[in-house]
DSSP file (Angstrom, degrees, kcal/mol; ACC not computed):
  #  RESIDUE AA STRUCTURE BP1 BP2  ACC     N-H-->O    O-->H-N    N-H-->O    O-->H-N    TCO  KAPPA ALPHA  PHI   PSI    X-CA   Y-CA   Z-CA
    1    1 A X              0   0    0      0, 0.0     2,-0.2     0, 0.0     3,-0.0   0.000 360.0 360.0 360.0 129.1   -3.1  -20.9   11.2
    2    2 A X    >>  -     0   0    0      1,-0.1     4,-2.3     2,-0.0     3,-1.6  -0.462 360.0-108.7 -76.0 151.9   -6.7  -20.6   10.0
    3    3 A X  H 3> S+     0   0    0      1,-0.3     4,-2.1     2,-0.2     5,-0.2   0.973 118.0  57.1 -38.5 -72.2   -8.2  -23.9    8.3
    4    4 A X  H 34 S+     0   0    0      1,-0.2     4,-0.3     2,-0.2    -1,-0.3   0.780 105.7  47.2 -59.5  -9.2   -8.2  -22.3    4.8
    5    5 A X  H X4 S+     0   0    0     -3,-1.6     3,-4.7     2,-0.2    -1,-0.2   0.979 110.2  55.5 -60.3 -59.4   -4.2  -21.5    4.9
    6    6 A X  H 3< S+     0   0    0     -4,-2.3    -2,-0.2     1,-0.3    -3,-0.2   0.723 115.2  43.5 -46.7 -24.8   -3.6  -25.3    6.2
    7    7 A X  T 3< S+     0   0    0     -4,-2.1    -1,-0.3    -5,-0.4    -2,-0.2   0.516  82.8 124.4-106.2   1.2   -5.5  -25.9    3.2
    8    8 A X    <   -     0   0    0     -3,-4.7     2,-0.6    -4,-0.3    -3,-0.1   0.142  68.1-113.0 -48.8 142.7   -3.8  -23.7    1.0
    9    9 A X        -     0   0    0      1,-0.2     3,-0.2     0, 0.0    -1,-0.1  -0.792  23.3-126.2-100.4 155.0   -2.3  -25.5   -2.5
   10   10 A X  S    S+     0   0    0     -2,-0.6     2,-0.3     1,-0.3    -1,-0.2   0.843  97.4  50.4 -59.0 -40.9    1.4  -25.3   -2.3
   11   11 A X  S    S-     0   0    0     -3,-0.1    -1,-0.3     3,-0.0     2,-0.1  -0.992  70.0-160.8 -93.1 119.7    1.1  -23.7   -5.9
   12   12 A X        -     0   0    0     -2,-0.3     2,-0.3    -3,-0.2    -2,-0.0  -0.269  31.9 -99.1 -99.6 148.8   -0.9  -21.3   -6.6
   13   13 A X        -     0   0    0     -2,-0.1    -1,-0.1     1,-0.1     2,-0.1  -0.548  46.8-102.5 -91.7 145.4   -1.9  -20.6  -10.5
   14   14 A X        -     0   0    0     -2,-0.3     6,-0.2     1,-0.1     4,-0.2  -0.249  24.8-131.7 -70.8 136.1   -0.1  -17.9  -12.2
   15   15 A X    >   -     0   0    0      4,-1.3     3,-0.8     1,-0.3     2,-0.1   0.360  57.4 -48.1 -46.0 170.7   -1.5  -14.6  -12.9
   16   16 A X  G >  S+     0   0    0      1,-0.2     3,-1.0     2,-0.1    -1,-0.3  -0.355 138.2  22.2 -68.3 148.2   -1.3  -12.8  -16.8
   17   17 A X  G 3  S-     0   0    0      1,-0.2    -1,-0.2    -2,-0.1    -2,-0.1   0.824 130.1 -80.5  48.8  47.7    2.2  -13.1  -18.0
   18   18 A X  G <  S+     0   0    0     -3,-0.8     2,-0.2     1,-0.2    -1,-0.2   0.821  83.3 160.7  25.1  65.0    3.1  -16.4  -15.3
   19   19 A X    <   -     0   0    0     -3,-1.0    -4,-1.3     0, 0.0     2,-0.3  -0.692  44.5-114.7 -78.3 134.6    3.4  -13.6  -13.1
   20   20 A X        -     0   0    0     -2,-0.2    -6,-0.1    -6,-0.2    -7,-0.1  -0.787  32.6-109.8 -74.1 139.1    3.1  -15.0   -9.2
   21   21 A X     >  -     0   0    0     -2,-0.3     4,-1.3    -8,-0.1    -1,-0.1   0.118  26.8-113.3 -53.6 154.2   -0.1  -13.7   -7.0
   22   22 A X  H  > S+     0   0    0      2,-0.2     4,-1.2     3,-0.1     5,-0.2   0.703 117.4  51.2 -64.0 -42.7    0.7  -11.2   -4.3
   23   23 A X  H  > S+     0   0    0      2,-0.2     4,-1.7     1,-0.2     3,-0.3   0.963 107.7  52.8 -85.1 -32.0   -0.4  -14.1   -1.7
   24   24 A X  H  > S+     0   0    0      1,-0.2     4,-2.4     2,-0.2     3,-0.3   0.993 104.2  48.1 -61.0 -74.9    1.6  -16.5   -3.2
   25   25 A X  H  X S+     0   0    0     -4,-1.3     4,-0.8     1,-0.2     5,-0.2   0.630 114.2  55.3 -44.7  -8.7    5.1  -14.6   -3.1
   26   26 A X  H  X S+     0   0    0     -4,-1.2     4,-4.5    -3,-0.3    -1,-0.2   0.883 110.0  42.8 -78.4 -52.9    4.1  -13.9    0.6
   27   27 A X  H  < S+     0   0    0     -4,-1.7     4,-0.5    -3,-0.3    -2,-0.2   0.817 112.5  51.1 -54.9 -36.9    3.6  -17.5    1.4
   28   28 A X  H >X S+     0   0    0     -4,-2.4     3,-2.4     2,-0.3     4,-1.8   0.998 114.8  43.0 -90.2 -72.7    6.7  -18.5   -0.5
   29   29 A X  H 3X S+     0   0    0     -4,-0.8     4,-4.1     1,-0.3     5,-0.2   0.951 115.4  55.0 -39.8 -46.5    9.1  -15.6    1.6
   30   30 A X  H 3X S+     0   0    0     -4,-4.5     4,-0.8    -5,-0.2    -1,-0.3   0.846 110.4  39.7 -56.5 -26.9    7.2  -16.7    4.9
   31   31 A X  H <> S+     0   0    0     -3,-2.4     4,-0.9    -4,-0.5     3,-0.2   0.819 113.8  55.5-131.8 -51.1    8.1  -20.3    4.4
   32   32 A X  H  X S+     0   0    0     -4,-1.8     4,-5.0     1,-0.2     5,-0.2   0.923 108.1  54.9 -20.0 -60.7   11.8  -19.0    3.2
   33   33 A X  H  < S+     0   0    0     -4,-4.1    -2,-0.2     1,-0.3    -1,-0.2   0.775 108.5  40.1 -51.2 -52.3   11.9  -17.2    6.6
   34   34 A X  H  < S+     0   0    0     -4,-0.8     4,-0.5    -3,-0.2    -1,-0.3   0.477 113.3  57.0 -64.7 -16.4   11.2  -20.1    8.8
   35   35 A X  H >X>S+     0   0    0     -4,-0.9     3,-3.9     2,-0.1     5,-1.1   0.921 116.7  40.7 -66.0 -60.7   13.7  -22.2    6.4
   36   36 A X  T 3<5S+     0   0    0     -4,-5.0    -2,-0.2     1,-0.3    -3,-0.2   0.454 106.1  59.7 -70.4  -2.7   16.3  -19.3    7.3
   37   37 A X  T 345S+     0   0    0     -5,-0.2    -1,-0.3     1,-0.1    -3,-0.1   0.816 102.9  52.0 -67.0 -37.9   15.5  -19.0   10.8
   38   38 A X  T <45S-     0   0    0     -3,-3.9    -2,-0.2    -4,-0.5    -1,-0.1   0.596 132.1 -90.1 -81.6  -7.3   16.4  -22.6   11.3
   39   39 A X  T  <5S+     0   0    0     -4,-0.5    -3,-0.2     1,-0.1    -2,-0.1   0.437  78.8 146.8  93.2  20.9   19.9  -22.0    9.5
   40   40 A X      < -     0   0    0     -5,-1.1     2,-0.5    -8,-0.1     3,-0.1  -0.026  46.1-125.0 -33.0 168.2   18.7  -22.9    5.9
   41   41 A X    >>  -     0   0    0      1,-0.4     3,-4.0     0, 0.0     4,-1.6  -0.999  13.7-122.3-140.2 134.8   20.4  -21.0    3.1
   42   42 A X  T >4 S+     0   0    0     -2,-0.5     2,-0.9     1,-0.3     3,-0.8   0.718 113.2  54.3 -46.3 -94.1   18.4  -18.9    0.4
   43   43 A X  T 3> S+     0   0    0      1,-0.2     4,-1.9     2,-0.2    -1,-0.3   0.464 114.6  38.7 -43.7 -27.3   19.4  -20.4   -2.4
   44   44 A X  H <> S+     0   0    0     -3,-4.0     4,-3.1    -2,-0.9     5,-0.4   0.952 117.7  60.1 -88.8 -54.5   18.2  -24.3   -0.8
   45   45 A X  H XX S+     0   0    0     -4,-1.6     4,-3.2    -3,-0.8     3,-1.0   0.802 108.7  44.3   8.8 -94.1   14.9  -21.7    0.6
   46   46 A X  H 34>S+     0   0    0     -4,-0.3     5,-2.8     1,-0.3     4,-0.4   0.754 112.1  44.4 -22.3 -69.3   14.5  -21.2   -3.0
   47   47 A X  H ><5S+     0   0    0     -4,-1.9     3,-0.8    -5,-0.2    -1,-0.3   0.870 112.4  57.2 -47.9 -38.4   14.8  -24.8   -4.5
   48   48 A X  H <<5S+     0   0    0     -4,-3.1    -2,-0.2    -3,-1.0    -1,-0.2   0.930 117.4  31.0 -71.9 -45.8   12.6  -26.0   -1.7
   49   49 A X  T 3<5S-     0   0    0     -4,-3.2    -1,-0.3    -5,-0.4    -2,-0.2   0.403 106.6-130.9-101.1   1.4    9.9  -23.8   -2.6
   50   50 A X  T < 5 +     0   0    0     -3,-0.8     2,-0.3    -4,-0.4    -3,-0.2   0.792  63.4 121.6  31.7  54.9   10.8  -23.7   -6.5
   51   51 A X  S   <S-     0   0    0     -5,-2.8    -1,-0.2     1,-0.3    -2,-0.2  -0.947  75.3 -98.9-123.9 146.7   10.8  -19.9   -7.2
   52   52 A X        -     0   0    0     -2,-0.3    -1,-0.3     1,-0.1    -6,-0.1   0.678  34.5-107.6 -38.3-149.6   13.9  -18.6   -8.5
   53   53 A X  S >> S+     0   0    0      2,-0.1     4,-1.9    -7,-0.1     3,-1.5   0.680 117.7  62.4-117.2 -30.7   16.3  -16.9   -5.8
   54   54 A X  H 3> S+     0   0    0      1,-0.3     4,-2.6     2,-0.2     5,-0.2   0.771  94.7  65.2 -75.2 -19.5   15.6  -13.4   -7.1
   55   55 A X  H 3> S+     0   0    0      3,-0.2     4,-0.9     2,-0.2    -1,-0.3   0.705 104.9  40.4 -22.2 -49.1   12.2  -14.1   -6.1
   56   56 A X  H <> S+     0   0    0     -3,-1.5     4,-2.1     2,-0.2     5,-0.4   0.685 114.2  52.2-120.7 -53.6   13.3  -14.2   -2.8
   57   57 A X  H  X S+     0   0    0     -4,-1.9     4,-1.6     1,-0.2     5,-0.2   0.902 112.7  47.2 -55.0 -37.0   15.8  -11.1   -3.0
   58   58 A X  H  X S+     0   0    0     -4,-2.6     4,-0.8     2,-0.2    -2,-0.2   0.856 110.2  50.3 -91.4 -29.8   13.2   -9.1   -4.4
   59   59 A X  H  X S+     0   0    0     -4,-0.9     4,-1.6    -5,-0.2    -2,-0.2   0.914 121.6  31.9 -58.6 -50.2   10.6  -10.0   -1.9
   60   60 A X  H  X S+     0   0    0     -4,-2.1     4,-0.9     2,-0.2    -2,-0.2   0.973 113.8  62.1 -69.8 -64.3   12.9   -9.3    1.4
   61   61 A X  H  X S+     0   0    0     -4,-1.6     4,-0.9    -5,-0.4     5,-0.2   0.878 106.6  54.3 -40.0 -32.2   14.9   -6.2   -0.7
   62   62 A X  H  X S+     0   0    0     -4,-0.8     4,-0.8     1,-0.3    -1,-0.2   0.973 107.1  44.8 -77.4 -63.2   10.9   -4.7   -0.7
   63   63 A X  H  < S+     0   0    0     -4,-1.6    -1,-0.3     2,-0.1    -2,-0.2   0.726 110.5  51.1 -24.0 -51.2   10.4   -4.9    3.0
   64   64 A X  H  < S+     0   0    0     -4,-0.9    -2,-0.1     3,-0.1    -3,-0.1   0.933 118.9  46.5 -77.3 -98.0   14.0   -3.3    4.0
   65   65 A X  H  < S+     0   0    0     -4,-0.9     3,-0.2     2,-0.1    -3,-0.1   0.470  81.8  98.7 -38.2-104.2   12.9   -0.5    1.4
   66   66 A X     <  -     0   0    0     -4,-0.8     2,-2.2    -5,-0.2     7,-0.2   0.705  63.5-151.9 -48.3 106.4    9.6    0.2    2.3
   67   67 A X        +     0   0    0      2,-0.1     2,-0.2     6,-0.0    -1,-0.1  -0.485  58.2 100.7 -89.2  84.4    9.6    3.4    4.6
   68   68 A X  S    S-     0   0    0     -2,-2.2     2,-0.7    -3,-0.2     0, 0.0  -0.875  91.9 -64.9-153.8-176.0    6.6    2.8    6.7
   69   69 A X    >>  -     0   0    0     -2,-0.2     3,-2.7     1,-0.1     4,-1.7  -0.508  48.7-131.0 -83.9 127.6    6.3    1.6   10.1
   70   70 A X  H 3> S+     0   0    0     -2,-0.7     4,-1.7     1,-0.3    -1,-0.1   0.709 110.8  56.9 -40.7 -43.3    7.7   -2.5   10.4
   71   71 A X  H 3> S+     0   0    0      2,-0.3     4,-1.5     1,-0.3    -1,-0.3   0.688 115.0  46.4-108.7 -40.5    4.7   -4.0   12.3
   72   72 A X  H <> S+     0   0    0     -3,-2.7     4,-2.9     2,-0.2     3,-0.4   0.980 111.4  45.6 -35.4 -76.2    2.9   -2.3    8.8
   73   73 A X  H  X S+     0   0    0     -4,-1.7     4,-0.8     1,-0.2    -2,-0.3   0.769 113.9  49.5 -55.0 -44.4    5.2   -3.6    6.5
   74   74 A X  H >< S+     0   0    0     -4,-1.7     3,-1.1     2,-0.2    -1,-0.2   0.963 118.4  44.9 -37.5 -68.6    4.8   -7.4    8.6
   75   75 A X  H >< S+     0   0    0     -4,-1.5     3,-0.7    -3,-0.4     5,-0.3   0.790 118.9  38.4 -76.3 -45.9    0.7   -6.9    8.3
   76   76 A X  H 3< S+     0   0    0     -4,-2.9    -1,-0.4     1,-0.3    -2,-0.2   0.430 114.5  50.4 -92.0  -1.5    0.7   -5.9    4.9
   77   77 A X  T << S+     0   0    0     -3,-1.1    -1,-0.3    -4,-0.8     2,-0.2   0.085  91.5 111.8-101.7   2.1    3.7   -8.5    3.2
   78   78 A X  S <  S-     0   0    0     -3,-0.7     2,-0.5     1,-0.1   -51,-0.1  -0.664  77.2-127.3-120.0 160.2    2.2  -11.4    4.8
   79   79 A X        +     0   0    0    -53,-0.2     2,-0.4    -2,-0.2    -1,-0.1   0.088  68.2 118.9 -69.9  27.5    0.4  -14.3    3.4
   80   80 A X              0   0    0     -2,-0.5    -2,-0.1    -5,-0.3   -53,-0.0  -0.727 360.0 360.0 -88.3 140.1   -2.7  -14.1    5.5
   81   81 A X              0   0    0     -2,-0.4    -1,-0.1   -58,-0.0    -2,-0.1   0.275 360.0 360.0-119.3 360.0   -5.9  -13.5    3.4
């Protein structure tokens, strides 16, 4: 993890129409991911990180769709800046 991630604030300020940032809604599914790796459940995922759950549905649902090569779809979904 580079210094400025580590340093990252846990909320990031909302965009026009309290719309979430692109880098945010990455950080928030990464952090999901590692919840749900560990045996977490989306919905607690969710709470933890205080974005709705469809947040979280619609973030993964866009990966699965996205007809490009995964290791792409990885590079380009992820919260690294």
């Amino acid at each position: 993890m580079f210094k400025h991630q580590a340093n990252a604030p846990k909320r990031v300020e909302r965009g026009r129409r309290g719309r979430r940032s692109r880098f945010e809604i990455a950080r928030v599914l990464s952090a999901c991911a590692r919840r749900q790796n560990k045996g977490g459940s989306q919905r607690r995922s969710a709470e933890e990180q205080e974005v709705p759950g469809t947040t979280l549905q619609h973030g993964s649902g866009r990966k699965e769709r996205t007809d490009a090569d995964p290791e792409l779809v990885e590079l380009f979904e992820s919260a690294v800046a």
